[in-house]
Phi, psi and omega in degrees: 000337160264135181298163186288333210267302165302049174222310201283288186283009188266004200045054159251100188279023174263150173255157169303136172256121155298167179204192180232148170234191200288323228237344188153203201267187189198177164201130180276161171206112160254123158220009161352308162288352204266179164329307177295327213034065166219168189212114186244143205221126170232135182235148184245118172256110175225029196229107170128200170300358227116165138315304170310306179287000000 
């Protein structure tokens, strides 16, 4: 979900694990040990209200 070039300037070298999530599909990025020191979580809600529930 993310480009290699948006990886690049967040500075992560970690790759995404999809995942399913309560709400649609998701995807995780953990680079927490890594350069960026961060942990991004993207979810598509596409199951329920929404945005709205």
């Amino acid at each position: 979900m993310l480009g290699v070039a948006q990886l690049q300037a967040l500075n992560i070298s970690a790759t995404g694990k999809p995942r399913s999530a309560s709400t649609g599909p998701a995807c995780d990025w953990s680079d927490d040990n890594g350069p960026s020191k961060m942990f991004l979580t993207l979810t598509l809600v596409t199951k329920g209200d929404g945005m709205a529930g």
